[in-house]
DRENKE-113032 format. One line per 3 residues: their letters; for each residue x, y, z of N, C-alpha, C. Coordinates in nm, 3 decimals, always signed. Layout:
DRENKE-113032
A) X/Y/Z/X/Y/Z/X/Y/Z; ...
end
This chain:
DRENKE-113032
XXX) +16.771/+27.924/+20.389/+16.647/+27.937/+20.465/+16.555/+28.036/+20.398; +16.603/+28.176/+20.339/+16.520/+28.259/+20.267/+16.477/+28.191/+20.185; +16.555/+28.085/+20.108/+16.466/+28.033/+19.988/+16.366/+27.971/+19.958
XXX) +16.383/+27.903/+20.118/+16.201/+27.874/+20.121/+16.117/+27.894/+20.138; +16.138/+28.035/+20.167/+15.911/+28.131/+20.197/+15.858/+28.159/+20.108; +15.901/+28.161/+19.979/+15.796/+28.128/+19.876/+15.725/+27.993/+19.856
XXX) +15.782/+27.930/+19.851/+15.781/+27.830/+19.856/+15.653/+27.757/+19.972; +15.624/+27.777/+20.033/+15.591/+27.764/+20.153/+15.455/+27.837/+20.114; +15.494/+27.968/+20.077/+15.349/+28.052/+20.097/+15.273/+28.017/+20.002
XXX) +15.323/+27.983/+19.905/+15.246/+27.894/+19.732/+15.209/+27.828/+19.837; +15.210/+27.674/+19.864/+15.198/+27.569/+19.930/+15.049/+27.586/+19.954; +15.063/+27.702/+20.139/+14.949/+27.744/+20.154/+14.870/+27.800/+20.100
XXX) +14.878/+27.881/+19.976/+14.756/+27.920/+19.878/+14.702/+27.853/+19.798; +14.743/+27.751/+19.831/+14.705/+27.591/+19.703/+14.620/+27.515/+19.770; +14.651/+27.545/+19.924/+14.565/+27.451/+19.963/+14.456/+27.516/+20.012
XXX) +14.458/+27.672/+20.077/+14.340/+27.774/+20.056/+14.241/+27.786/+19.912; +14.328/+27.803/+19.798/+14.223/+27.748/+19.675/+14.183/+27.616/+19.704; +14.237/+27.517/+19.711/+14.150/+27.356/+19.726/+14.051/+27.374/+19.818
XXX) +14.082/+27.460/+19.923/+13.960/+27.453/+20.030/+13.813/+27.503/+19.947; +13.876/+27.631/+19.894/+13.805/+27.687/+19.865/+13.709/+27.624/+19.741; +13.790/+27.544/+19.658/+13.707/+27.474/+19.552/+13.608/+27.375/+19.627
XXX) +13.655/+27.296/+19.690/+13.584/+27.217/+19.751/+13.449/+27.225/+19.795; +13.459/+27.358/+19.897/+13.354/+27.399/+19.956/+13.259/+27.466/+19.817; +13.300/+27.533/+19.689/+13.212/+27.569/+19.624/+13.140/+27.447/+19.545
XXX) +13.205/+27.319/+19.510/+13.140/+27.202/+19.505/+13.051/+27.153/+19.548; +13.073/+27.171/+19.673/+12.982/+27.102/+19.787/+12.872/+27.185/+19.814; +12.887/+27.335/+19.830/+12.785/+27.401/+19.777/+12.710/+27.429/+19.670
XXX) +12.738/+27.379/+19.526/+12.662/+27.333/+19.395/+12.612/+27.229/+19.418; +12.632/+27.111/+19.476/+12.611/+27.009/+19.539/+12.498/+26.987/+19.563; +12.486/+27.076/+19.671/+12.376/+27.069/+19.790/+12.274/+27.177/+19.732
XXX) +12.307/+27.228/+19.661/+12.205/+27.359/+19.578/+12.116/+27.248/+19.453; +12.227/+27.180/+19.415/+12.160/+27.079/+19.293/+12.049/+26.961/+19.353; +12.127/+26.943/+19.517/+12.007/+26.852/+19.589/+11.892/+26.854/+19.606
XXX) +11.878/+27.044/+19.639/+11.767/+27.097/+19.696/+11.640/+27.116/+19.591; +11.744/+27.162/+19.456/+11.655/+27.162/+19.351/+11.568/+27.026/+19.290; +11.649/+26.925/+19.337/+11.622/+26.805/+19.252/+11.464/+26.796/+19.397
XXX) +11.520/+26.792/+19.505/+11.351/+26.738/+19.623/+11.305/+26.818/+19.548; +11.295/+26.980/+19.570/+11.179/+27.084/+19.482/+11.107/+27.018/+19.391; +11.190/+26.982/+19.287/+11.086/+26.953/+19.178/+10.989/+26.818/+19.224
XXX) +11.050/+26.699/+19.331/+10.998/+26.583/+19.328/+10.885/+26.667/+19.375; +10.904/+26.723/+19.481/+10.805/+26.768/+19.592/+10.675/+26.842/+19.471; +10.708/+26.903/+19.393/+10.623/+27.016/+19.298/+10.555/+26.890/+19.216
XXX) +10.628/+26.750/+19.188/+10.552/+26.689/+19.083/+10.428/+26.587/+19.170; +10.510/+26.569/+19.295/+10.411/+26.489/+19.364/+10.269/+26.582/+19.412; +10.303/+26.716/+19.448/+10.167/+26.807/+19.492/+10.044/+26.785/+19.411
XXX) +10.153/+26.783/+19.253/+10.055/+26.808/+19.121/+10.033/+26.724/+19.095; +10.062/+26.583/+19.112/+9.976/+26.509/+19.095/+9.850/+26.422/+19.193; +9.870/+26.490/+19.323/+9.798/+26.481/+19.384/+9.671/+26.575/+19.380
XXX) +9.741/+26.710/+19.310/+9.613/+26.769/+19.323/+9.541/+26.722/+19.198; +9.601/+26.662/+19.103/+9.528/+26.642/+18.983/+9.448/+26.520/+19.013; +9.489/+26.441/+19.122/+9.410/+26.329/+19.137/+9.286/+26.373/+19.217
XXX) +9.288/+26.449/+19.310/+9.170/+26.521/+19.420/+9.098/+26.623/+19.278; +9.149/+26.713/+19.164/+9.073/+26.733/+19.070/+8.966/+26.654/+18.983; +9.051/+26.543/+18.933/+8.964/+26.414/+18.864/+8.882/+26.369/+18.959
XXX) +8.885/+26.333/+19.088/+8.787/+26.275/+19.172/+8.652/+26.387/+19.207; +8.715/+26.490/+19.191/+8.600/+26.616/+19.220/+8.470/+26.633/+19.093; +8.595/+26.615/+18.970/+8.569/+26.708/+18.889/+8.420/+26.522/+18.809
XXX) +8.440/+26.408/+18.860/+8.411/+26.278/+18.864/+8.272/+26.333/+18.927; +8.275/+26.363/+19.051/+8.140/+26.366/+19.135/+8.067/+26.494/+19.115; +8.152/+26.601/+19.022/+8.029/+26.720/+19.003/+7.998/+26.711/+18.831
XXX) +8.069/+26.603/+18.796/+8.013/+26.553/+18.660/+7.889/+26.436/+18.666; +7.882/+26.378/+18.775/+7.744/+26.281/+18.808/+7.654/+26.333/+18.860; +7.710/+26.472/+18.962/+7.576/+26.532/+18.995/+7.488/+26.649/+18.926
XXX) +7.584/+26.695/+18.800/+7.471/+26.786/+18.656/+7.454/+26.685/+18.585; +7.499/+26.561/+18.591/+7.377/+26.505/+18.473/+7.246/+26.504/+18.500; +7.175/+26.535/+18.386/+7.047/+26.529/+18.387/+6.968/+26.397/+18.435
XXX) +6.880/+26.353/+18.510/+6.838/+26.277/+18.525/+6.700/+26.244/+18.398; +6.672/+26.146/+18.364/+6.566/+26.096/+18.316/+6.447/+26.086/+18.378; +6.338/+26.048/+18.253/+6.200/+26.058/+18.383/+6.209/+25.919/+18.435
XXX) +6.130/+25.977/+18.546/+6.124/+25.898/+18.636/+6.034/+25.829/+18.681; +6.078/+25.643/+18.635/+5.971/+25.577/+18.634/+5.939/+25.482/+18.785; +5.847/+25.432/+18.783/+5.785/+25.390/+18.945/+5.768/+25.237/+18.956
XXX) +5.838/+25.184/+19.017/+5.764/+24.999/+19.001/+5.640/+25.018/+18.978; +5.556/+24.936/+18.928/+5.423/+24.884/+18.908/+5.358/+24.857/+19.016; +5.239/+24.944/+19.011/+5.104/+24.964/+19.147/+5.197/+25.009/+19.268
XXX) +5.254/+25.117/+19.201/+5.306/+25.239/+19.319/+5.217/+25.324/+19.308; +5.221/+25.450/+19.400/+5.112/+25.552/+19.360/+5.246/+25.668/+19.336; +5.206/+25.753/+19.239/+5.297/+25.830/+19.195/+5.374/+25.925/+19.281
XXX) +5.530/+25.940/+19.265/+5.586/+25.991/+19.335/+5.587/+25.924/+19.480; +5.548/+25.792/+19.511/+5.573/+25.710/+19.683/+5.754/+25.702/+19.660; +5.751/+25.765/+19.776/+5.885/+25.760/+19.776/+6.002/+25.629/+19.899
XXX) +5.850/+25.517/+19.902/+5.932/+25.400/+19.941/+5.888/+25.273/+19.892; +5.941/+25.191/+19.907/+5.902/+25.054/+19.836/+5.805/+24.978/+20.014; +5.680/+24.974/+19.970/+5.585/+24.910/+20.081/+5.586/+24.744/+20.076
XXX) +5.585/+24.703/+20.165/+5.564/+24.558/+20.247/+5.465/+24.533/+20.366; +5.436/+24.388/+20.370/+5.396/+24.341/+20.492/+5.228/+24.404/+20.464; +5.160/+24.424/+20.579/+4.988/+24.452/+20.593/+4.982/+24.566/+20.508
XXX) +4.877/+24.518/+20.413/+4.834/+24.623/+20.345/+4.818/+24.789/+20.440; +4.841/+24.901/+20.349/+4.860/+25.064/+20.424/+4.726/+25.054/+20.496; +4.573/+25.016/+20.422/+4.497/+25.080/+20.479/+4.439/+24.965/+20.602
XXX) +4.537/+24.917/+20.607/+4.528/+24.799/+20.778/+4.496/+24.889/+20.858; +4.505/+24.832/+21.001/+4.539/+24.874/+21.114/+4.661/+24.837/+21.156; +4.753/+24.787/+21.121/+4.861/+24.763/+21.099/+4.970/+24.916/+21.163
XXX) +5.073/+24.842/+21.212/+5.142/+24.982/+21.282/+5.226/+24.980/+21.104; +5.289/+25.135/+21.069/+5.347/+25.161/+20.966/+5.509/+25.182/+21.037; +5.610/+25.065/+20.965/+5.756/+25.096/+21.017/+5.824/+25.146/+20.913
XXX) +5.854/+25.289/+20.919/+5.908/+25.362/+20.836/+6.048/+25.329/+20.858; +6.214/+25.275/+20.756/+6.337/+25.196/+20.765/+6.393/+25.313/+20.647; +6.468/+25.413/+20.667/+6.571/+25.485/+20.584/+6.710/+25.418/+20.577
XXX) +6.730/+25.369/+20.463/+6.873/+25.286/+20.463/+7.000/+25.341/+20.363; +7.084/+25.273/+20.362/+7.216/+25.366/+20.244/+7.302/+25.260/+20.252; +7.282/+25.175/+20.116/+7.390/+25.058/+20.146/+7.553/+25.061/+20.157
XXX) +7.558/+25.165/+20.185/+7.729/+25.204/+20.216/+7.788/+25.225/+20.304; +7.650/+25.282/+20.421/+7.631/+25.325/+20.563/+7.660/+25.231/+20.656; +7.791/+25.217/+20.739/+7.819/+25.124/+20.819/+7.700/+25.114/+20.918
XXX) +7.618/+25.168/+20.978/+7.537/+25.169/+21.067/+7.409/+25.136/+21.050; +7.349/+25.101/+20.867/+7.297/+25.077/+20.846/+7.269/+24.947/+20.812; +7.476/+24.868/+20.831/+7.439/+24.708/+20.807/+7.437/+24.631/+20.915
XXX) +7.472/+24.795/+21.058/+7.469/+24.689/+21.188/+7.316/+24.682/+21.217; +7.225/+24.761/+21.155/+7.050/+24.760/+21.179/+7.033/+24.667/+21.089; +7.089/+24.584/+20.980/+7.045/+24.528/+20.900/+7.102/+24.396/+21.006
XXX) +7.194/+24.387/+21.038/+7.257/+24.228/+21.150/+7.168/+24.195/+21.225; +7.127/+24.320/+21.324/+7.018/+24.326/+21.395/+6.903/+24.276/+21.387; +6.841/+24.348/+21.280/+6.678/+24.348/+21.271/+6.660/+24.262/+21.113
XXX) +6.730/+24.223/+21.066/+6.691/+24.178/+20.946/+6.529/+24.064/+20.957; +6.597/+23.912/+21.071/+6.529/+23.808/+21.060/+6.379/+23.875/+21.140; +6.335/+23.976/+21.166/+6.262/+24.038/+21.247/+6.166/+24.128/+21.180
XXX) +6.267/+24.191/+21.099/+6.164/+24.253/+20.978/+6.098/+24.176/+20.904; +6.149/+24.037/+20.841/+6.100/+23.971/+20.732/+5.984/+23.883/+20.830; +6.014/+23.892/+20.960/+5.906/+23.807/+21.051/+5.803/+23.911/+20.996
XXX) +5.768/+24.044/+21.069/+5.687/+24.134/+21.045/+5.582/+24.135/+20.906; +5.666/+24.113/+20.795/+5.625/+24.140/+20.682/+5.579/+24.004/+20.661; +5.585/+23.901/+20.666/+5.570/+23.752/+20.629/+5.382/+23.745/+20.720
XXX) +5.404/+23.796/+20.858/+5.269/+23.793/+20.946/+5.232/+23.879/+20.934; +5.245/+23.998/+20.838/+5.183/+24.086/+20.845/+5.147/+24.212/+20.958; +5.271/+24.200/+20.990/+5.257/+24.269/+21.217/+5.255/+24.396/+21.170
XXX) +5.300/+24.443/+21.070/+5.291/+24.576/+21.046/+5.318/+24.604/+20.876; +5.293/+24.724/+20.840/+5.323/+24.753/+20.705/+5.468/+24.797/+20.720; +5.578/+24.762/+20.622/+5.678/+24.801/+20.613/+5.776/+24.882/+20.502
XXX) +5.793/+24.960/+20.521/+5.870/+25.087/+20.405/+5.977/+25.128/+20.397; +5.999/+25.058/+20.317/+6.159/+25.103/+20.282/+6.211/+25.216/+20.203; +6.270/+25.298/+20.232/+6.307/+25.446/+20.196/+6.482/+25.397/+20.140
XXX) +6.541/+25.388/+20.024/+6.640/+25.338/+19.973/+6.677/+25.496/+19.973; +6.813/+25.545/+20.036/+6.854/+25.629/+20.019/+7.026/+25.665/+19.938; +7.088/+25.766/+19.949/+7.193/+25.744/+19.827/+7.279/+25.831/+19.892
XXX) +7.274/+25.941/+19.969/+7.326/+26.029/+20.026/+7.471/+25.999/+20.039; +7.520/+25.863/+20.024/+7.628/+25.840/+20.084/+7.728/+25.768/+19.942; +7.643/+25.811/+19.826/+7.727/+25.776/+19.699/+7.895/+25.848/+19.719
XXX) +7.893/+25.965/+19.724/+8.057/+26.017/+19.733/+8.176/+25.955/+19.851; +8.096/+25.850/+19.905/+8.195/+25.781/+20.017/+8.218/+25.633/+19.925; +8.200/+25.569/+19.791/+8.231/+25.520/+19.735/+8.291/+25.558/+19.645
XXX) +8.439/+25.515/+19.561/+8.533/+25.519/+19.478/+8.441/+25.589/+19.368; +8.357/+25.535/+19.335/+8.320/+25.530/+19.205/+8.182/+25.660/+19.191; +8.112/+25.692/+19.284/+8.077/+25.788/+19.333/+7.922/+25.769/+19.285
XXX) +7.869/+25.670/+19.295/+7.784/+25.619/+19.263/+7.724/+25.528/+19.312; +7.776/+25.428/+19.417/+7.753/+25.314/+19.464/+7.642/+25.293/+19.516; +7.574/+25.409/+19.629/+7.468/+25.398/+19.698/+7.336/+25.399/+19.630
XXX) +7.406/+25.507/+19.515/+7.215/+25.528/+19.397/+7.215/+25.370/+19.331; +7.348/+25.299/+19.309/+7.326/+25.187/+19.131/+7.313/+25.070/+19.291; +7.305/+25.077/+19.418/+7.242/+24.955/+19.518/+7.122/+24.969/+19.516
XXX) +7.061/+25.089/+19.555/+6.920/+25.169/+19.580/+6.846/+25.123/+19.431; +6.907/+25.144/+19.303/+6.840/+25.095/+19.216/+6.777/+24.989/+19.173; +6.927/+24.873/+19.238/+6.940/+24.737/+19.221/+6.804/+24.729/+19.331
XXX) +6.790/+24.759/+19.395/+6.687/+24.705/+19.569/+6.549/+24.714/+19.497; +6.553/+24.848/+19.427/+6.424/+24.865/+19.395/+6.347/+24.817/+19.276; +6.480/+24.757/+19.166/+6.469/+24.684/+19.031/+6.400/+24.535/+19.080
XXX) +6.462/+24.517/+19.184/+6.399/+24.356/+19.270/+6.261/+24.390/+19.300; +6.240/+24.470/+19.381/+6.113/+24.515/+19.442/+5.978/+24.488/+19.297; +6.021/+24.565/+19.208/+5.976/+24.608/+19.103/+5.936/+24.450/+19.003
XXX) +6.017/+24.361/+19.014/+6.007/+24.197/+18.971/+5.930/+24.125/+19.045; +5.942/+24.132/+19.165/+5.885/+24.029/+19.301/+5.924/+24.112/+19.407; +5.814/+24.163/+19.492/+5.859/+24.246/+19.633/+5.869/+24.117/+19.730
XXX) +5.853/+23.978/+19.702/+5.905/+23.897/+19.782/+6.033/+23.867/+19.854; +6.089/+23.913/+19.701/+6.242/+23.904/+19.695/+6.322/+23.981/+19.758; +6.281/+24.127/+19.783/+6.328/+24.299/+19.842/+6.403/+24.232/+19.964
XXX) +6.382/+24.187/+20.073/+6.424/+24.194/+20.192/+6.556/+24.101/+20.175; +6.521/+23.962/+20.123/+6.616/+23.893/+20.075/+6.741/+23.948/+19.997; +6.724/+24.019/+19.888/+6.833/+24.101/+19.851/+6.903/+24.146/+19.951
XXX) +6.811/+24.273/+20.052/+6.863/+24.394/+20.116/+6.972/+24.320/+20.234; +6.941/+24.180/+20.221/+7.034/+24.120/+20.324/+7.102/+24.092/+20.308; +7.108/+24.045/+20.159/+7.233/+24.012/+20.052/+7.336/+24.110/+20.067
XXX) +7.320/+24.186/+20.047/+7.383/+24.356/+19.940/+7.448/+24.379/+20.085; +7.410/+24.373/+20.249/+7.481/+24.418/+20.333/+7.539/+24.344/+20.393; +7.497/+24.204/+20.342/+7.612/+24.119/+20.368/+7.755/+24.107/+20.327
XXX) +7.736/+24.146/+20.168/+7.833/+24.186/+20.117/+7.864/+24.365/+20.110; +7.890/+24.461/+20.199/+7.839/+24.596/+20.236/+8.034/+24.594/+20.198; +8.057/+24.708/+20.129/+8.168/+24.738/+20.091/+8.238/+24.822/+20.189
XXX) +8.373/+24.866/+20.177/+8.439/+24.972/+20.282/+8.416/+25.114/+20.240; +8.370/+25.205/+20.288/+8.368/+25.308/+20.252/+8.512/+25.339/+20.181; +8.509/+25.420/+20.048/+8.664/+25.476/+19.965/+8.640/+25.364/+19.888
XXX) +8.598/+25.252/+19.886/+8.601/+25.158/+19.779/+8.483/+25.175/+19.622; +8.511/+25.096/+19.528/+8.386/+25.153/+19.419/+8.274/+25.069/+19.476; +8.262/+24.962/+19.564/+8.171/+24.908/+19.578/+8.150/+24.787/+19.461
XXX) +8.013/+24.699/+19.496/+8.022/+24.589/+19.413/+7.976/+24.663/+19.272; +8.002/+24.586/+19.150/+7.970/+24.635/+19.015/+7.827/+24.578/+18.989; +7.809/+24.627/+18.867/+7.640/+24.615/+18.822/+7.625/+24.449/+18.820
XXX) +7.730/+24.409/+18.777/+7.724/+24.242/+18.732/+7.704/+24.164/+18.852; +7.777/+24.233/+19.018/+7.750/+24.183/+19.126/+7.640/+24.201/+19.187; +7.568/+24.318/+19.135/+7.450/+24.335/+19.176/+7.346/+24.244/+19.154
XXX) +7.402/+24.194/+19.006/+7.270/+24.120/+18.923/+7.267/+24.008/+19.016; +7.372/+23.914/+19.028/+7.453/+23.828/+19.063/+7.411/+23.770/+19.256; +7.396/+23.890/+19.303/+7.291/+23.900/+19.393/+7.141/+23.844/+19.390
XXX) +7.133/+23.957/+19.311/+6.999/+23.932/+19.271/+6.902/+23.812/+19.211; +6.981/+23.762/+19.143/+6.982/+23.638/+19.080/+7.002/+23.506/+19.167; +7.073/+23.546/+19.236/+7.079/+23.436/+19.393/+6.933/+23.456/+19.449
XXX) +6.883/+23.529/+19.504/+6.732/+23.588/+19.566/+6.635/+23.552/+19.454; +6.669/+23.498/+19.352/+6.528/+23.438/+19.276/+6.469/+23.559/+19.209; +6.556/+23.666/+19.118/+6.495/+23.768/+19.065/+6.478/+23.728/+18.905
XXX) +6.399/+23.799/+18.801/+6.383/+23.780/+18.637/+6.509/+23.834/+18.598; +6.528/+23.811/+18.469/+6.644/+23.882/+18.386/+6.589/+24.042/+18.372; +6.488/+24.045/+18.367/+6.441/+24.199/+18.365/+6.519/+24.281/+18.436
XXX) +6.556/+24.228/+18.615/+6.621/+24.305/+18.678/+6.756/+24.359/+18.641; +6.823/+24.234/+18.611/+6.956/+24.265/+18.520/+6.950/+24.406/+18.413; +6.827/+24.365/+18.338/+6.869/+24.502/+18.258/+6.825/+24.657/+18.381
XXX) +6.668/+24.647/+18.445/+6.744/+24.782/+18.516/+6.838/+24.789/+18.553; +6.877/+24.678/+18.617/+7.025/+24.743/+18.692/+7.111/+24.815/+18.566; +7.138/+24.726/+18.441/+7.240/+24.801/+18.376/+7.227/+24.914/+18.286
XXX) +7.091/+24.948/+18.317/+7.003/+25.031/+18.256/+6.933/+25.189/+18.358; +6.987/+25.118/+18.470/+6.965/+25.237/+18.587/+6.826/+25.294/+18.561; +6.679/+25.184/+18.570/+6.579/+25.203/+18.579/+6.508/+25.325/+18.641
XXX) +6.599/+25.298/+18.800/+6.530/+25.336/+18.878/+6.627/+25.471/+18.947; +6.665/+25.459/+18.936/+6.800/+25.601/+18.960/+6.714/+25.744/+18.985; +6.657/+25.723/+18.875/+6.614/+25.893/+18.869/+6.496/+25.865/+18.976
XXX) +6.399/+25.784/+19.003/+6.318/+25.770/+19.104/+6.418/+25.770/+19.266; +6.566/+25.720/+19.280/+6.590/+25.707/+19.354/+6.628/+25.883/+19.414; +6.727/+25.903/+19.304/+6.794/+26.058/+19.364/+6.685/+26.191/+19.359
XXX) +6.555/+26.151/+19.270/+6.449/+26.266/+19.270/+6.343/+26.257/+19.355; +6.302/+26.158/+19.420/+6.175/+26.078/+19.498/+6.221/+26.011/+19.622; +6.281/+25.925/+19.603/+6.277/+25.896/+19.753/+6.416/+25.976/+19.840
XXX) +6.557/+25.972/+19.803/+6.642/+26.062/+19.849/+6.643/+26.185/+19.925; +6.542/+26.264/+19.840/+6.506/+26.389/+19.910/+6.396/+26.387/+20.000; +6.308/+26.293/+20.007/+6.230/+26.258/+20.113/+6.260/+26.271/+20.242
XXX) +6.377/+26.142/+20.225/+6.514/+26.075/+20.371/+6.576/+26.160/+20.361; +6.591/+26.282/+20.299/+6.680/+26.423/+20.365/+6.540/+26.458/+20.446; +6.459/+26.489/+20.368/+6.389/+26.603/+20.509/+6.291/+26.555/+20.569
XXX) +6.280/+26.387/+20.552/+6.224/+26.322/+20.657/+6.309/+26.254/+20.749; +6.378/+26.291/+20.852/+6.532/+26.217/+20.913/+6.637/+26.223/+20.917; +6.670/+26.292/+20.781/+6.875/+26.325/+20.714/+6.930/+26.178/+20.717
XXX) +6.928/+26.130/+20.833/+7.047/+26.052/+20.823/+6.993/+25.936/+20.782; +7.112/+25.809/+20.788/+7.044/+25.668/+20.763/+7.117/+25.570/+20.898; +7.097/+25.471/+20.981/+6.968/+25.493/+20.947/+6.859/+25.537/+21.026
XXX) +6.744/+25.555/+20.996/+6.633/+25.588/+21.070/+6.525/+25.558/+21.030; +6.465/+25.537/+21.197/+6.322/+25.408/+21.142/+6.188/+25.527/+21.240; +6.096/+25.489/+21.190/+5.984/+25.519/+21.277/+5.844/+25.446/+21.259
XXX) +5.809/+25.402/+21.343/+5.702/+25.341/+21.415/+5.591/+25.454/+21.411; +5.431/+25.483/+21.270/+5.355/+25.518/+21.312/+5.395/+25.681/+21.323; +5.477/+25.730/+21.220/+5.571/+25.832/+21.265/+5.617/+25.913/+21.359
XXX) +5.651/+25.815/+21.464/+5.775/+25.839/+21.566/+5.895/+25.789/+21.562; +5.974/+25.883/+21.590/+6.104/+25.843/+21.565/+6.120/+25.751/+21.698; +6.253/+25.598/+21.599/+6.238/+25.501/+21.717/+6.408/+25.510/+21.713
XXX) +6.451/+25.528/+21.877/+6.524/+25.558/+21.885/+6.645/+25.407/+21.859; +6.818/+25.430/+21.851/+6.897/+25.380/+21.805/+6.906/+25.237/+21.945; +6.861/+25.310/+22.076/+6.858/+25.162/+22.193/+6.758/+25.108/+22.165
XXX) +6.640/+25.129/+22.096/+6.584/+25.031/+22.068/+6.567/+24.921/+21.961; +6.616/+24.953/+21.855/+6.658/+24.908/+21.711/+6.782/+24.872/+21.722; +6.892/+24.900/+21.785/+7.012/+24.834/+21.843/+7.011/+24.721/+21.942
XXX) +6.880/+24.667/+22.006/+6.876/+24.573/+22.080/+6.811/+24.502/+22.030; +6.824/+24.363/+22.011/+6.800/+24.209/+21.953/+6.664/+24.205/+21.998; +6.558/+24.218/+21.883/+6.440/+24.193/+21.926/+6.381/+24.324/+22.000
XXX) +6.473/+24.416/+21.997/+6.400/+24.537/+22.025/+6.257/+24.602/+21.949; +6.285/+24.639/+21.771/+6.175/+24.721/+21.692/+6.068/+24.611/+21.725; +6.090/+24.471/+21.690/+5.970/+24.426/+21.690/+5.917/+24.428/+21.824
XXX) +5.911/+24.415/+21.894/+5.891/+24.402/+21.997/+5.792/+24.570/+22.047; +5.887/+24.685/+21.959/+5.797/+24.812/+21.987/+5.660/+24.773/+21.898; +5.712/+24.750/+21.748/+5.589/+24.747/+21.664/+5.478/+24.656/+21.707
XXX) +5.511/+24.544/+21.808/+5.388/+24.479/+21.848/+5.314/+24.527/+21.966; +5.398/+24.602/+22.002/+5.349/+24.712/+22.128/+5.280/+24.815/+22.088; +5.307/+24.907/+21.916/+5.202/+24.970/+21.876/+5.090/+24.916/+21.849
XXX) +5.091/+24.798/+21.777/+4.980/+24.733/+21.754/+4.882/+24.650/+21.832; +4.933/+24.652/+21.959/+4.876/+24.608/+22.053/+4.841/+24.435/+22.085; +4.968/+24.365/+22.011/+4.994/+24.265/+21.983/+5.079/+24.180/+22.010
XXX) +5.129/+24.102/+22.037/+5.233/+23.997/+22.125/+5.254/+23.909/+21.992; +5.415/+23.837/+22.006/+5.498/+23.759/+21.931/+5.405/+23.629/+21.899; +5.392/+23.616/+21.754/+5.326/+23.496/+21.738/+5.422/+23.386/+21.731
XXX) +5.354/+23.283/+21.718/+5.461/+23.131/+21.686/+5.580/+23.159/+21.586; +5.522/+23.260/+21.450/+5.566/+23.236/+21.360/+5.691/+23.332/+21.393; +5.724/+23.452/+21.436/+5.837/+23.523/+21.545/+5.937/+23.439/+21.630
XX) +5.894/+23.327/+21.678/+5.988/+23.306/+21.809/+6.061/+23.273/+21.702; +6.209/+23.218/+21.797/+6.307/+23.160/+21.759/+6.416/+23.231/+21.733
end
């Protein structure tokens, strides 16, 4: 019987070391686990922040470029910082001032709205109409640019045939992109445009960004500190509020009320 308590007590210290190895395993283990997330976790931060860098470092590289001079469609008066329609300015004609941003969801539900209504206006001449192409809302496109190279495209049309302007502008928000997206490309622009009955001329502003520097130096800063936002319209410069330009047949309906004028034939329908 003595001969077996050694025996015995080895036993149990063999299996106290096994415990003990075990658990230091399992604790290298779980130390090697922790290290391995760390690093995923450290490579994914960094490349997230490198992606929020490139996207930054993207939009404060478009906004020090220098702009070029800045040229004006033909029989503008210098520095007008909207593209005019409908009754000549020095009418009696009510003046409907339209700030737009083709990126601006709210600006393609005023465009659903009021489109066939505006082009009534401008076709009868019910009022003079001005379009203020704004850009404010380029950094809510991928590409960080979208709102100035639409605004360009609108005004490259204008600049060919102002017949064509409204027709586009209905185009472009028909096809109105998701905000975070790059938006349509220059070729879709043309492509547009070219549907609406525009020259090849337009093609090259567009890919030539004619009108850019007129857009972000002239009219842009206008629709900041005439309104901020987009969009916004005024009648005769009063601001016309969103229930009335939100209801079907609402603006016109004010603008013939400034003008002291009722829906002609060529309106109904």
């Amino acid at each position: 019987m003595a001969a077996s308590g050694p025996s015995k007590s080895a036993s149990a210290q063999e299996r106290r070391e096994a415990q003990r190895e075990a658990l230091r395993k399992q604790r290298q283990a779980e130390l090697k686990r922790q290290r391995t997330v760390r690093t995923i976790v450290i490579a994914v931060i960094t490349v997230i922040v490198l992606a929020v860098v490139s996207v930054a470092g993207l939009f404060i590289y478009r906004s020090l470029q220098p702009e070029g001079p800045v040229t004006m469609p033909e029989g503008m008066e210098q520095d007008q910082p909207y593209l005019e329609l409908g009754a000549p300015a020095d009418s009696d004609a009510p003046v409907v001032q339209i700030h737009l941003d083709f990126m601006c969801p709210h600006c393609g539900t005023f465009e659903e709205i009021n489109a066939a209504d505006i082009s009534t206006m401008v076709e009868n001449e019910e009022a003079t109409v001005q379009v203020v192409p704004r850009r404010f809302m380029d950094s809510s496109s991928s590409s960080g640019d979208f709102s100035s190279r639409a605004a360009n495209a609108l005004t490259a049309v204008y600049a060919d045939d102002p017949a064509n302007t409204l027709a586009f502008q209905e185009l472009v928000f028909a096809n109105q992109p998701a905000q975070g997206s790059a938006g349509p490309s220059d070729d879709e622009l043309w492509a547009f445009a070219e549907e609406v009955g525009a020259s090849e001329q337009v093609r090259t502003d567009i890919e030539d960004r004619t009108y850019q520097p007129w857009v972000r130096q002239v009219s842009d800063p206008y629709g900041e500190e005439n309104g901020g936002g987009t969009p916004y319209v005024e009648i005769d410069g009063e601001e016309v509020s969103s229930d009335i330009w939100g209801t079907e047949g609402g603006l016109r309906e004010a603008v013939l009320a400034a003008g002291g004028g009722e829906a002609s034939d060529g309106g109904e329908g």
